[in-house]
C-alpha positions as CSV (number, residue, x, y, z in Angstrom):
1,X,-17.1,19.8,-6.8
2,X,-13.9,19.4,-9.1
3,X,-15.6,19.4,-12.5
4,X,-12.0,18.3,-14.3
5,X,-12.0,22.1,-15.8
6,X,-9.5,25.1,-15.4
7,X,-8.7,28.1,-13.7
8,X,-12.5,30.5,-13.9
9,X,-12.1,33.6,-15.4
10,X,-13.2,32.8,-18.7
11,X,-11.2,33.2,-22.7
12,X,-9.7,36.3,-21.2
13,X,-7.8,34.8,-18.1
14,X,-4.8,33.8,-17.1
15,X,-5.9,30.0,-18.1
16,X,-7.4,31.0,-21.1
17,X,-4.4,32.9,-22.1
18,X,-2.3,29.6,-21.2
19,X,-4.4,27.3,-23.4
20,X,-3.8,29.2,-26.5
21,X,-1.2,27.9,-29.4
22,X,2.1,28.8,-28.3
23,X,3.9,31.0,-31.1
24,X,7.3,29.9,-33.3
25,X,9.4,32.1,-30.8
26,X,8.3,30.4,-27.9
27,X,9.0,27.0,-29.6
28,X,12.4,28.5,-30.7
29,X,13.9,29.3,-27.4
30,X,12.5,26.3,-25.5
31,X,14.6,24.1,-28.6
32,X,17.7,26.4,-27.5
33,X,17.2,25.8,-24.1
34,X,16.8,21.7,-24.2
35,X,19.7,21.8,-27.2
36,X,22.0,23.4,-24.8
37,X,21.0,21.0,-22.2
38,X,21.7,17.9,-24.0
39,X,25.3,19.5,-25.6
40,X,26.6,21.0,-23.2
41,X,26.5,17.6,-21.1
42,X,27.8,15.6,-24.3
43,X,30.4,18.1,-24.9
44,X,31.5,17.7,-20.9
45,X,31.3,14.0,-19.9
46,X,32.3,11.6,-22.6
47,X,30.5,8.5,-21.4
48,X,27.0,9.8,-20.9
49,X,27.1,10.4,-17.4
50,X,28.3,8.8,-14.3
51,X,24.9,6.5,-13.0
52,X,25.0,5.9,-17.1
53,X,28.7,4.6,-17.0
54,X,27.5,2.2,-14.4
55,X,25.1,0.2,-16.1
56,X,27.4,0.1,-18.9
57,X,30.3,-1.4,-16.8
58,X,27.8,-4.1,-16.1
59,X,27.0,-5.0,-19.3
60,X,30.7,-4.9,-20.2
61,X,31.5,-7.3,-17.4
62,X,28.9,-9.8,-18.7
63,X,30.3,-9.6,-21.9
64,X,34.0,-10.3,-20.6
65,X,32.1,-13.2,-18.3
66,X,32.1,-11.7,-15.2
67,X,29.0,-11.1,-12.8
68,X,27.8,-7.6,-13.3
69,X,26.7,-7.6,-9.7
70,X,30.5,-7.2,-8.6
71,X,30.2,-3.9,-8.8
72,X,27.6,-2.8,-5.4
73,X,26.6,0.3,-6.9
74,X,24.8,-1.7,-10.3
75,X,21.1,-1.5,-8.3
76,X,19.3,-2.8,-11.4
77,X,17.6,-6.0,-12.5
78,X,19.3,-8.7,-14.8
79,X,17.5,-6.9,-17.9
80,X,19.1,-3.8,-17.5
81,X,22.2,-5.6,-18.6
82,X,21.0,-6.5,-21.8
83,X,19.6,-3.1,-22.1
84,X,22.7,-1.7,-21.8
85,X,24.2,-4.4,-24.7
86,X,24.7,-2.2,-27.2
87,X,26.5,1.0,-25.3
88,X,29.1,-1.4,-24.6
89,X,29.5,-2.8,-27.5
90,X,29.8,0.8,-29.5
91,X,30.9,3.4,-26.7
92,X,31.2,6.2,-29.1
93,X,27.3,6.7,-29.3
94,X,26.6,7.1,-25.7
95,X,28.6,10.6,-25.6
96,X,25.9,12.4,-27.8
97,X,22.7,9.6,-27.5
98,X,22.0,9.3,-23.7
99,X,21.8,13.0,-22.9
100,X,20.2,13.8,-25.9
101,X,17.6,10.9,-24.7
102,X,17.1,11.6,-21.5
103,X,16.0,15.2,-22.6
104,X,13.3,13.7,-25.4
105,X,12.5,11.0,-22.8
106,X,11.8,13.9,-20.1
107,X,10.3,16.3,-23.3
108,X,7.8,13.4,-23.8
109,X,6.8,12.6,-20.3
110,X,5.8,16.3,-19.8
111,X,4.0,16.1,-22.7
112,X,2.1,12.7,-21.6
113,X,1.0,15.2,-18.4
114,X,-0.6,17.2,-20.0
115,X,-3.0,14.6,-22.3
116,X,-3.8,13.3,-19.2
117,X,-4.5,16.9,-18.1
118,X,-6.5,17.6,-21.0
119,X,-4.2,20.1,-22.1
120,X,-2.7,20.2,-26.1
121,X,1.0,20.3,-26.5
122,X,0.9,22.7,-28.4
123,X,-0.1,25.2,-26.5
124,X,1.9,28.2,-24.3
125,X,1.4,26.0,-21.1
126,X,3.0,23.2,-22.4
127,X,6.1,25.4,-23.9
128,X,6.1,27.3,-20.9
129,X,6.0,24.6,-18.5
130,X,8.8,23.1,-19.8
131,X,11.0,26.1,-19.8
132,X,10.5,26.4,-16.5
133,X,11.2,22.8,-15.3
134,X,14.7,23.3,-17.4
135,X,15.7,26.8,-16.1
136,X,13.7,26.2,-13.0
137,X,14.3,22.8,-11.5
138,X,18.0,21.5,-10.6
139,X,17.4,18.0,-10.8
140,X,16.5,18.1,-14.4
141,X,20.2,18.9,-15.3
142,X,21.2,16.8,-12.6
143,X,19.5,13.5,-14.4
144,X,20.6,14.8,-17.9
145,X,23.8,15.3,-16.4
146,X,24.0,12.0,-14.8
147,X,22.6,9.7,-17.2
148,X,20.8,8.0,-14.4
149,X,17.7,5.4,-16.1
150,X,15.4,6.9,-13.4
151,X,14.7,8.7,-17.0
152,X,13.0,5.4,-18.2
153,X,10.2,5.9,-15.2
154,X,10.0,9.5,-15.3
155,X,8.3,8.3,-19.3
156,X,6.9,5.2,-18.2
157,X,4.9,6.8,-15.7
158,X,2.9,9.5,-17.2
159,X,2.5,7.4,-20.4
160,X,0.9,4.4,-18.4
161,X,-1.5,6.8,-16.2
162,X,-2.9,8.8,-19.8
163,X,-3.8,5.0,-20.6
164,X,-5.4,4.5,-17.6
165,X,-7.2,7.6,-18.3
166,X,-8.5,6.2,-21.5
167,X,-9.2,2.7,-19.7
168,X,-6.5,1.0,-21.2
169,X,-5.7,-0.6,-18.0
170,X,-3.8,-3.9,-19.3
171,X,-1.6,-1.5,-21.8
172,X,-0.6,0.4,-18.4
173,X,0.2,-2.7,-16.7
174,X,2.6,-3.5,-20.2
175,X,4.3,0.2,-19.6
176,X,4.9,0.0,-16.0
177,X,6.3,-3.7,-16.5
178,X,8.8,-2.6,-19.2
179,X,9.8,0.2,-17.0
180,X,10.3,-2.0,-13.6
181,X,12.2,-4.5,-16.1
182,X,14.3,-2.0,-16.7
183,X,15.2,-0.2,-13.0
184,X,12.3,-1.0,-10.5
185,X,11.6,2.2,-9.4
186,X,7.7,2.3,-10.2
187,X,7.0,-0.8,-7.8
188,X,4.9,1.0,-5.8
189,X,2.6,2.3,-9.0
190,X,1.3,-1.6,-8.6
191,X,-0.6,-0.7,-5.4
192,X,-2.7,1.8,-8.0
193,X,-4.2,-1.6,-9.6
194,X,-4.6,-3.2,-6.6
195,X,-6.9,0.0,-5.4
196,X,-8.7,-0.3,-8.6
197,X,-8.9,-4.1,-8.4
198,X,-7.2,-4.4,-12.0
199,X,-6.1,-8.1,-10.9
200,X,-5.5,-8.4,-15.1
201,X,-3.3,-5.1,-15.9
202,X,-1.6,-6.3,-12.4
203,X,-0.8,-9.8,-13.8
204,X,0.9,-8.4,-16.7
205,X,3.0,-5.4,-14.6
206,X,4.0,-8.2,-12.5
207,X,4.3,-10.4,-15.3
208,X,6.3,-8.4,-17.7
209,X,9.7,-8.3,-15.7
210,X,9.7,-11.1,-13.8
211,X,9.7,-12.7,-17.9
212,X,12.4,-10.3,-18.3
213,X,14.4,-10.8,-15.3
214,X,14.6,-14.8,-15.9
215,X,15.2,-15.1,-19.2
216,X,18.5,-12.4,-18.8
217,X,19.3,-14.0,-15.2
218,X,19.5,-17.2,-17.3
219,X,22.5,-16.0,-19.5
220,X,24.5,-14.2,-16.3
221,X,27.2,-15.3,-14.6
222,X,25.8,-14.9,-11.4
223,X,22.3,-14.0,-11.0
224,X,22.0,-14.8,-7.4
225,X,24.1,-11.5,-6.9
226,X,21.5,-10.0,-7.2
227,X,20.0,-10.8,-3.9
228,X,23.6,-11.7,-2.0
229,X,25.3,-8.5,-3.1
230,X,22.7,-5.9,-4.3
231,X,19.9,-6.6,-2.3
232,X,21.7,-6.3,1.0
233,X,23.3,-3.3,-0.2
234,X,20.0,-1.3,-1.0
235,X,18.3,-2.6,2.7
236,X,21.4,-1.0,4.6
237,X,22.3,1.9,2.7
238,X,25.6,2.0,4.7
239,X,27.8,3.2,1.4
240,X,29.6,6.4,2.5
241,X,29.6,8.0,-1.3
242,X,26.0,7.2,-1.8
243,X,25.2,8.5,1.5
244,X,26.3,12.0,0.7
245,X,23.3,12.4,-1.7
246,X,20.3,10.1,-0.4
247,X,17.4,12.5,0.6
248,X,15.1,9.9,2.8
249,X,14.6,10.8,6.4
250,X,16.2,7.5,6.9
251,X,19.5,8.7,5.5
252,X,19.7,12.5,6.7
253,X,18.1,12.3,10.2
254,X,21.0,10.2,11.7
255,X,23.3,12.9,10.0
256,X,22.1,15.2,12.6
257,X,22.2,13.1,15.4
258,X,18.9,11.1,15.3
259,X,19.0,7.3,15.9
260,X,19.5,4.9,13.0
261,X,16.2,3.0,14.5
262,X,14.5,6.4,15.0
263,X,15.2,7.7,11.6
264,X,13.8,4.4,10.1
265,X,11.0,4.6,12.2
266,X,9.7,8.1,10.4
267,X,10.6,7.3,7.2
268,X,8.1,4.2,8.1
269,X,5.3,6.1,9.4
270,X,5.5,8.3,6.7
271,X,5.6,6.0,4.0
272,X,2.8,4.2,6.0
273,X,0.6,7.4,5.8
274,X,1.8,7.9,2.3
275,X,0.0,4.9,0.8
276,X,-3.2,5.5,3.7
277,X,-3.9,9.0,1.6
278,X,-3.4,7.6,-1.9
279,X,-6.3,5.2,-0.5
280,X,-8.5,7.9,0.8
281,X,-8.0,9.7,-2.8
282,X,-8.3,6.6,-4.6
283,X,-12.3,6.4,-2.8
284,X,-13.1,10.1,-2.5
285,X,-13.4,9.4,-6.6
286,X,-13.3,12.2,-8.8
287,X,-12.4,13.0,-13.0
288,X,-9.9,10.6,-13.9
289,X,-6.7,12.7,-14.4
290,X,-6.6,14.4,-10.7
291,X,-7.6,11.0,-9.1
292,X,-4.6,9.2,-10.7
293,X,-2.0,11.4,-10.8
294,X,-2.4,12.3,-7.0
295,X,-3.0,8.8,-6.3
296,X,0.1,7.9,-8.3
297,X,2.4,10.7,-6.9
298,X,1.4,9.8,-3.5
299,X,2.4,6.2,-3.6
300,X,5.8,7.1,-5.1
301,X,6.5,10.1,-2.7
302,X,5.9,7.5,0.2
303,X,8.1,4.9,-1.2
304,X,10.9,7.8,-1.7
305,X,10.4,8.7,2.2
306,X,11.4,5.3,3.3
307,X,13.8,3.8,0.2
308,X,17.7,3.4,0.0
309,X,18.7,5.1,-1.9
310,X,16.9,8.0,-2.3
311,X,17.7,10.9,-4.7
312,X,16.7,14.4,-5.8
313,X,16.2,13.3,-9.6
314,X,13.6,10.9,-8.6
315,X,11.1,13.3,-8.2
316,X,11.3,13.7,-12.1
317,X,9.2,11.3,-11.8
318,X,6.4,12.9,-10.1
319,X,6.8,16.8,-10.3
320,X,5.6,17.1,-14.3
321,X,2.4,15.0,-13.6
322,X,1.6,17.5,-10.8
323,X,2.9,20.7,-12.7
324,X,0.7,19.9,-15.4
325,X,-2.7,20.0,-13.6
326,X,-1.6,23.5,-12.6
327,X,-4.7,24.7,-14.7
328,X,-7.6,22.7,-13.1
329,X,-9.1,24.2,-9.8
330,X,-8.7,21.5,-7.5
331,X,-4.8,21.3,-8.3
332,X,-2.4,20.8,-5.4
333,X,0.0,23.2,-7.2
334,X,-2.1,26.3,-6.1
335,X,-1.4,25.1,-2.3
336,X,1.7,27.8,-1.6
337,X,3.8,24.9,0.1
338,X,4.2,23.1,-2.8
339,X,5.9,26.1,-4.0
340,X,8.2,26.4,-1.0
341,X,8.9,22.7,-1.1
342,X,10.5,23.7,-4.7
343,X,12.3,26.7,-3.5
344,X,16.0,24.9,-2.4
345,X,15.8,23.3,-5.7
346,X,15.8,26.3,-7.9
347,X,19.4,26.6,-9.8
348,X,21.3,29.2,-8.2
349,X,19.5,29.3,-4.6
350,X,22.1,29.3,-1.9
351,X,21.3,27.7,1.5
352,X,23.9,29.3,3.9
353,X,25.1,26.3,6.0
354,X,23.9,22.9,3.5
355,X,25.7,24.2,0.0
356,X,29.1,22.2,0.3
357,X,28.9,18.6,-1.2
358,X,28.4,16.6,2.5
359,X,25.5,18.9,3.3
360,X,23.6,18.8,-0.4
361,X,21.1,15.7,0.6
362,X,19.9,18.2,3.3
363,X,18.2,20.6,0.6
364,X,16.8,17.6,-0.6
365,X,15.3,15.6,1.9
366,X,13.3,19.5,2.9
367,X,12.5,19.1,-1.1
368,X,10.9,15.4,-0.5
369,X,9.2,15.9,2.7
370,X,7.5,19.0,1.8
371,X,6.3,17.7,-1.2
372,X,5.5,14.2,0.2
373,X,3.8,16.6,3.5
374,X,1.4,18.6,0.6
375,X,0.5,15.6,-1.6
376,X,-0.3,13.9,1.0
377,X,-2.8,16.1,2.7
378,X,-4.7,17.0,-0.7
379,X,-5.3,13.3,-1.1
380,X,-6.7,12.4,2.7
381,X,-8.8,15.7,2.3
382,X,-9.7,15.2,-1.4
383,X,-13.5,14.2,-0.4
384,X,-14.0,17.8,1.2
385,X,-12.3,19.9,-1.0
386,X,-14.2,18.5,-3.7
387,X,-17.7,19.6,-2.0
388,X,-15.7,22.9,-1.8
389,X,-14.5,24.0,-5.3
390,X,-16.7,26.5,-7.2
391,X,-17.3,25.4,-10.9
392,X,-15.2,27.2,-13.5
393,X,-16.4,28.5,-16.4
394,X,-13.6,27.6,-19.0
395,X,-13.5,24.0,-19.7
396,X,-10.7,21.6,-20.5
397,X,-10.2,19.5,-23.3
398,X,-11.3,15.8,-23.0
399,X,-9.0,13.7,-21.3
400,X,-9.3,10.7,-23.9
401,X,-8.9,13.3,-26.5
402,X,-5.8,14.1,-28.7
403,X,-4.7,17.3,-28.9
404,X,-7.9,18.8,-27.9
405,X,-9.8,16.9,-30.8
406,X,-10.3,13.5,-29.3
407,X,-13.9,15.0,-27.9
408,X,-15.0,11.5,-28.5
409,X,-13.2,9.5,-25.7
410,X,-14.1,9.2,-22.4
411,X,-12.0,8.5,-19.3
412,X,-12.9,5.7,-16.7
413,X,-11.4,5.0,-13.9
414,X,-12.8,2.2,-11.5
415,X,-13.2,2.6,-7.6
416,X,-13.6,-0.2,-4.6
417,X,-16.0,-2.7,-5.3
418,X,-15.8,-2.2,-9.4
419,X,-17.6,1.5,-9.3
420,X,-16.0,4.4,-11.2
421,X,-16.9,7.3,-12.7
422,X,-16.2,8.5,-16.3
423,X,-15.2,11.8,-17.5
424,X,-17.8,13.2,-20.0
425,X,-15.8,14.6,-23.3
426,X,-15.5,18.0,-22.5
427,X,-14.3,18.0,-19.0
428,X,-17.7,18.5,-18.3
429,X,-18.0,16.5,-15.1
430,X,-18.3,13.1,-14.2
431,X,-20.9,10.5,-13.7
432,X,-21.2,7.4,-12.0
433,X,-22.1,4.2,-12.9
């Protein structure tokens, strides 16, 4: 079974090699790399991206007394206005601030992986692994690039799934709340307390930005824009510049001929079967970290089949907490399809035929499917390939722990009906109860 521990092949493999402290120079160049990131995007767009600029707009309008719902492509909720308060009111910071926060806020979600991993920060996994999302994955620049507050989730979520970890269950709900306040892009994450039967943490997820959402909608202009203008806009997708980069079946297929009603209908079914395999991983049980994450990735992979928009940088939000199990056994990153699913998205690739701007959402949606296609079938066959995985013989830190020095803590996770199992310190195992 999946005993929550890493690659086999003892202190002197590949794992064990990965564990270890990363060294100063390591450390060095990744702080080059994420510098140059951030700068090179303050130093080229002087509002802090374009999706960034956006949400500013809107809270500019509210503060001349306008509805920041005129513009269609503000998708957010009344909060975000507020949020986005004081960019209006001093521009000059947003030039250096955003990127440089979307980089941390991306830094620190990785780094949330791989606590819920078991793995220490500071080791050569964790510097590694980062270097190679930044030089490796396109949609990291992209986000940086754009500004887009899909960064706000991309945190939210790793940091409310290491608290489920530790069962801090109503804490997770808090984070996931703040986060859907903000842009509600981690609605689906709710269905993971439902599966759990967290009715509490629930409450307060739902709780949280509805609170939010009233108490800004009551200082608007026009709240009900919101489901007159924006609403509408996001259920029919029909915006030609938007369309050029949405990545659901729903938007590509009838790009290549494919019924409108026939498109819809996959990107249904998929989502559909989506949310049927984060069940069957939710019950197949298993440590903490694996069950979550997977369950977690495969709720919001189903929802970015089927939702309008749908773009590249979204899976931010998924691909670090799947990156970062790399390590254990059981990991869907050692299925070679996930690698292939990353394969358009590597900077420099060139797809002969999809590379000029009308074509791009092509690369993507094979990005999204694939993934969505890999995730999903390691969660309906979780039970199996549990029975199937040989025990490793170099163990991972404890998932509750800190750094690797939290042995203390232990991980809980409940399944139908109230029963769970808990991660012994060590990532020893698991027993029921």
């Amino acid at each position: 079974m999946d005993s929550g521990k890493t690659d086999s092949g003892g202190s002197s493999g590949l794992a064990g090699w990965l564990v270890r402290p990363a060294g100063w120079q390591v450390w060095a160049v990744l702080g080059v790399v994420l510098g140059a990131a951030a700068l090179r995007i303050a130093y080229r767009v002087p509002d802090g991206g374009m999706d960034n600029a956006i949400v500013v707009r809107a809270a500019e309008a509210w503060l001349d007394g306008r509805s920041p719902y005129a513009d269609r492509h503000f998708l957010y909720l009344p909060g975000a206005v507020l949020a986005a308060v004081p960019q209006a009111l001093f521009p000059g910071m947003a030039r250096v601030l955003v990127p440089v926060g979307v980089v941390g806020a991306l830094a620190s979600g990785w780094f949330c992986a791989l606590r819920i991993h078991g793995v220490a920060r500071g080791s050569r996994f964790a510097a590694l692994g980062l270097l190679g999302l930044v030089l490796g994955f396109a949609p990291f620049v992209h986000l940086v690039e754009l500004g887009n507050w899909t960064v706000a989730s991309a945190l939210a979520l790793p940091v409310a799934l290491l608290c489920v970890c530790r069962g801090r269950w109503v804490v997770a709900g808090a984070v996931i709340g703040v986060a859907v306040a903000v842009k509600p892009l981690l609605l689906p994450v709710l269905l993971l307390f439902v599966f759990a039967r967290r009715w509490r943490a629930l409450c307060v997820a739902v709780a949280v930005p509805v609170v939010v959402s009233v108490l800004a909608a009551l200082v608007l202009p026009d709240p009900g824009a919101f489901f007159t203008r924006t609403l509408p806009f996001l259920l029919r997708g029909d915006d030609r510049f938007v369309r050029l980069y949405e990545a659901s079946p729903a938007a590509v297929l009838p790009r290549v001929g494919v019924p409108g009603v026939v498109a819809s209908l996959v990107s249904g079914v998929g989502a559909c079967a989506g949310v049927w395999c984060a069940w069957r991983r939710w019950v197949a049980g298993g440590p903490a970290a694996g069950r979550v994450v997977e369950v977690a990735s495969a709720l919001m992979l189903a929802a970015f089949l089927v939702s309008r928009p749908s773009y590249d940088h979204y899976l931010l939000v998924v691909l670090p907490l799947l990156l970062a199990g790399a390590l254990r056994v059981s990991s869907v990153v050692r299925v070679p399809w996930f690698w292939v699913a990353l394969v358009p998205q590597v900077p420099g690739f060139v797809w002969v035929g999809v590379e000029a701007l009308p074509q791009r959402a092509f690369k993507d949606a094979f990005t999204l499917c694939v993934l969505a296609g890999v995730v999903f079938w390691r969660c309906a066959v979780a039970g199996r390939l549990r029975g199937a995985v040989p025990p490793s013989s170099v163990p991972a830190p404890s998932v509750g722990g800190a750094g690797g020095a939290g042995g203390g803590a232990r991980s809980e996770v409940r399944g139908p009906g109230g029963a769970g199992v808990v991660a012994r310190p060590g990532g020893s195992g698991v027993t029921p109860f």
